[in-house]
Structure formats: structure tokens, C-alpha cells
C-alpha positions, 0 to 999 in steps of 0.5 A: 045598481046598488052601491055601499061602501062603510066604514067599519069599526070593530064593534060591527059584523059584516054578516049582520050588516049584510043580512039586514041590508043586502039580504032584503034587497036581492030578495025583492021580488023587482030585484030577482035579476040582480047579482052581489058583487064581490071587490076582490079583497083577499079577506072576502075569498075565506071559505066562511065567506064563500060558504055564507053567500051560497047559503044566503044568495044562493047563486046570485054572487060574483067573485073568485070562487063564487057562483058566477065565475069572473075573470080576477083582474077583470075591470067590472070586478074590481073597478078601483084596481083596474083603475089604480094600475092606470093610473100608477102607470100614468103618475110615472110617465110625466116626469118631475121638473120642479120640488114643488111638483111633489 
């Protein structure tokens, strides 16, 4: 599993970045297997995004409308979703007896 996460400023592409990065590494050979997961975000659903991964992984990426359908609020699509709306529903379980809990 390769993971990036990146925090970028305005001065930097998505595409470049995911050219030069991820391009290379689903390309090799050892790593035919392997598929590009999208997280779900709204702005990764845009049209110029979905046409970009077709033309570039080829058939090799999951996400809402990709090649590889997956359920949209399913926990190995978007992890950190799945993981936020357990944890908001724990957070409001235990209730505050004290100011300094906060």
C-alpha cells in the first residue's frame, strides 16, 4: 500500500504531482496489481478528474464514477469519514460533568 497525503500550496499541480509520483509507481511492472484510491472529496469527482485517471490509469482507480465501482460510504473508500462519524457519535455519548472537560 502506498500512502501520500501532501499538503499543497497554490504554486503546485495535482496533476504534476500525480504524474511524476503515482504514474511511475502503478506502471511498474511489481505493481500491475495495484489500484489508485480516491478519498471521496467532492472536488476529486469533477469530470476533468474522472477524464485525467481513465486516460492515465487506465481502469486502475476506484471512486464514485470511476472504473471500479465502490459503495460511497463504504469504510475502505473513505477511511477517515467512516472513522470521524464513529467517533461524533461516541464524543456525544458520554456526557460533561465538569467545564474543565471541555
Amino acid at each position: 500500500m502506498y500512502c501520500t497525503q501532501h499538503l499543497f500550496d497554490e504554486d503546485m499541480n495535482l496533476r504534476v504531482e500525480m504524474s511524476e509520483r503515482l504514474i511511475p509507481i502503478l506502471e511498474d511492472q511489481a505493481n500491475y496489481e495495484l489500484v489508485f484510491q480516491q478519498d471521496g472529496a467532492s472536488s476529486h469527482f469533477s469530470n476533468d478528474v474522472r477524464a485525467w485517471l481513465d486516460e492515465n490509469i487506465d481502469g486502475r482507480w476506484i471512486g464514485r464514477g470511476g472504473a471500479i465501482s465502490w459503495a460511497s460510504r463504504s469504510p475502505d473508500l473513505t477511511p477517515l469519514d467512516f472513522f470521524y462519524e464513529v467517533l461524533s457519535r461516541q464524543r456525544h455519548t458520554q456526557a460533561i460533568s465538569k467545564i474543565l472537560m471541555i
